[in-house]
Structure formats: C-alpha cells, structure tokens
C-alpha positions, 0 to 999 in steps of 0.5 A, a space after each residue: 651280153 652287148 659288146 661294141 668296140 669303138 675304135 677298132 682302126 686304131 688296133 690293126 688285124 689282131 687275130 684275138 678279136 676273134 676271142 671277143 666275139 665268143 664272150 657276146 654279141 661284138 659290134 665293131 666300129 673301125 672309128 668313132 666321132 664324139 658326135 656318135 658315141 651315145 648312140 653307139 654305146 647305148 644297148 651295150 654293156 661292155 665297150 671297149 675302148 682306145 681312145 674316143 672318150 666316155 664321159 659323164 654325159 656318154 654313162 648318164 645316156 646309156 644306163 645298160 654300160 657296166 665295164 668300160 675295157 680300154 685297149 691302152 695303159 692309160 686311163 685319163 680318156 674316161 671320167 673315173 670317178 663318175 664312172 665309179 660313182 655309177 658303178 661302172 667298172 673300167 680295165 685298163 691293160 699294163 705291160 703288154 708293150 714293154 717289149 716292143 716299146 724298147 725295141 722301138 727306142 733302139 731302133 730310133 737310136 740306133 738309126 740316128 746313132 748309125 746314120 742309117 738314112 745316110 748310108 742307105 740313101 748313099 747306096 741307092 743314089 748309085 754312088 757306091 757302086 761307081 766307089 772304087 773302094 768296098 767301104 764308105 766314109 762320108 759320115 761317122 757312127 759312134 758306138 753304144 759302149 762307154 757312153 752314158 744313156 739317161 733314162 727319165 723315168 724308171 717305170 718296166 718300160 725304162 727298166 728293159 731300156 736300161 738292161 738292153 743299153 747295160 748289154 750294149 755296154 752303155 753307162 745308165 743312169 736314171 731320174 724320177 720324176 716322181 720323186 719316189 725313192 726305190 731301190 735301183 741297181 742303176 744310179 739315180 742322178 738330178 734331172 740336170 745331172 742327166 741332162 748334162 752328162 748323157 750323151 743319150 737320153 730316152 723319156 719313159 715317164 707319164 705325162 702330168 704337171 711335173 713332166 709337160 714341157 719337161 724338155 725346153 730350149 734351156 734344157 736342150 741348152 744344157 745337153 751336149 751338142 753330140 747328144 740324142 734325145 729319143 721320146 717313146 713315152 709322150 709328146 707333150 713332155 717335149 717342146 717341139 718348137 724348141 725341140 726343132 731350134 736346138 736342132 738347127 742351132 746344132 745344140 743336140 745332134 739328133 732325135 728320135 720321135 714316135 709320140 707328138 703334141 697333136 697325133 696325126 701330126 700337123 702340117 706345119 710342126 716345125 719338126 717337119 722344116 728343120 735344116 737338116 731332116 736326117 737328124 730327126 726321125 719321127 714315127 706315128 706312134 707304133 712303139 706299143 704296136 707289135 703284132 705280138 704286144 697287140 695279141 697281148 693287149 687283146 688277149 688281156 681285155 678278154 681276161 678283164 671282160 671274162 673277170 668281170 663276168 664271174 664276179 
C-alpha cells in the first residue's frame, strides 16, 4: 500500500508518524502546491492530507486513490460528494484538540485579562527594580468569578470552556448558532443577549452563512467597553476591520486571536496598527497543537487508515 503525506509541515515532529509508515510505503512532502498535487498523488492509494485540497480533477487523475485521511475536523478542503461518487473513502478526526484548544482560549484571556504583557515588560524594562515598594500598580486586573463568559457555540470545545470558566467561578452563558435545541446545564440566552451582557465572550462555532462575519462594528457596539472577545473557532466569523475600530474606538477592551481571514497573516491587516498593541494578542493558529493533541490526531488516522484496511 502507497501512502503519501502532503503537507507534513503543518503537523511538527509527531513521534506517531512513525506508526504510519508500518501500514505501507509512506512518502512524506513537508508542503504541497496546487500545481503539484496530481503527480504527488498519483501512485498512492491512501493520501493524507491538512490542508492542500483534493478535488475533482486530483481523483479524475489518479485513479489508484481510495482513502482520503485528513489530519484536521473539517472536511470542506475535499469535494465529498465526487469523492463518494468515485468511491473514495474520506476520514476526518473529531475531538483530538478539545483539550488543548481551551487551554489555549484561558491563556489568550487570561493574558488579556491579567495584562501579563504589561507587567512582564515592567520588569524586564528595569523599572521594578529601581521600585521602592515589592509590588506594582500601574495597571489593574479583574478577576474570572462573578463575571458573565458568553460562549457562541456549544459544541465539546465550548462545553470544556464552559466547565473550566464554571471552576474559575464565572457565570456561563451560551448561544446556538445553529438553532438546534439541546439540553444544556448552562443557560441558552440570544445572540444579542450575550453580546450584551458578557463581559467575556469566546466563538467556538463552525464557520458557514450563519456565522461569516458574525461579529461587526455594530456588534462590538453593543458589547461592553470592558469586554474581551477571544476567536479559537475561525477567522472569518470576525470582521478584523471592524474588530480593529472597536479597538481604537475603545468600544471593547481587548482580544485574544489565534484564527485569521487569511492565515499566515497579511502585512497590512489592521489588527497589526491599532492604537494600543497590548490590547490584542494574535497567535498562528496553535490552539489544536499540543504535542499531546497531535499524538491524537495521528494516532486516530492510523486507526482510520487500519479501518478502512480490513473492511
């Protein structure tokens, strides 16, 4: 059995590639242009893929392809109904980041929360140690207890946000952009209900026609000026225009970013020039990357490689 992984950079050093390569004969590619994916594919029966896209002309020219593997939940880089149309099984993995991805949104808010970036830049500047007192009170921090975290999207992701912000002592609240009705131990208020009241808010829902550009300069409008948005879910859901004219403006006070409209990120995005940099912290999509949610994921497409073997 031909195996090829296309895009491997994405991944890092994942000790549980190793298990891959006893299933067949692994080819490995750190990165791969549109321009050369046919002639990478071709010869393999099994590709794994992140994020370079398999389409309809990719399967018309490569007819040894049988199991599409992506390393990632979503599936919209591969044209599934073709693929089904030419019998082509495809595996996505679900859940191998719950973990990690809210451990990420705490430490987005916490950071923003604490001013971390302040304090640590007070003492590495010298300052503190010309202080006459031990302590420093240039700036602030609130705490997580008694404040109210909005949480748009309850999916497992949001549900481990929600219990770690219910430790923390926070109020949680929740809205479904889907519309779907489920039983919930959290409380289920509208879209402008949370908006309105949280004094945190963090995305955790898909990205489709109901959620692109969810979050515009009339929504940040309606937040509280002390509020701070935080986006582990996807870029799009936020306008970052906007995003970075509430800031100036001072409608919200901070936010925490590790999904973008165009990733890596553009030199010009606004998001990059506001007034006050420390209000914003951006990071290049590392919430699914753990060490140990990557050891998941790849372990998970070997069983998806294994299953599909021994039908």
């Amino acid at each position: 059995m031909n195996i090829v992984l296309l895009d491997a950079a994405t991944l890092g050093e994942v000790a549980a590639l190793s298990k891959i390569k006893e299933l067949g004969n692994l080819t490995v590619y750190d990165t791969t242009l549109p321009s050369q994916t046919i002639e990478r594919v071709k010869g393999n029966s099994v590709v794994i893929t992140n994020k370079v896209i398999i389409d309809k002309s990719i399967m018309d020219a490569c007819p040894e392809l049988k199991l599409i593997c992506i390393t990632a939940t979503g599936l919209n880089n591969v044209n599934l109904d073709y693929a089904k149309e030419k019998g082509i099984e495809v595996k996505n993995v679900a859940g191998y980041s719950t973990d990690s991805v809210a451990q990420t949104t705490f430490a987005l808010l916490l950071s923003l929360l604490m001013k971390i970036n302040y304090f640590n830049g007070y003492v590495k500047s010298g300052s503190y140690s010309k202080s006459p007192v031990f302590t420093h009170h240039g700036e602030s921090f609130a705490e997580i207890k008694g404040k109210r975290l909005g949480i748009v999207g309850l999916g497992s992701i949001g549900r481990k946000v929600a219990h770690i912000a219910s430790v923390f002592g926070a109020e949680v609240v929740y809205t479904s952009t889907s519309g779907v009705k489920r039983d919930e131990k959290y409380e289920e208020v509208s879209f402008e209900e949370l908006i309105a009241t949280s004094d945190f808010i963090s995305i955790h829902c898909p990205l489709n026609e109901r959620t692109n550009n969810l979050f515009t300069l009339s929504v940040f409008e309606k937040m509280k000026n002390s509020a701070i948005i935080i986006n582990t879910g996807r870029g799009k859901i936020i306008n970052e225009a906007d995003l970075a004219t509430a800031l100036n403006k001072e409608l919200i006070s901070g936010a925490g970013l590790d999904v973008l409209e165009y990733e890596p990120i553009k030199a010009d995005n606004p998001l990059l020039k506001i007034n006050e940099p420390d209000k914003i912290i951006i990071t290049p999509h590392i919430a699914w990357i753990s060490r140990e949610a990557r050891e998941i994921l790849i372990n998970s497409v070997v069983n998806n490689i294994v299953e599909w073997k021994n039908i």
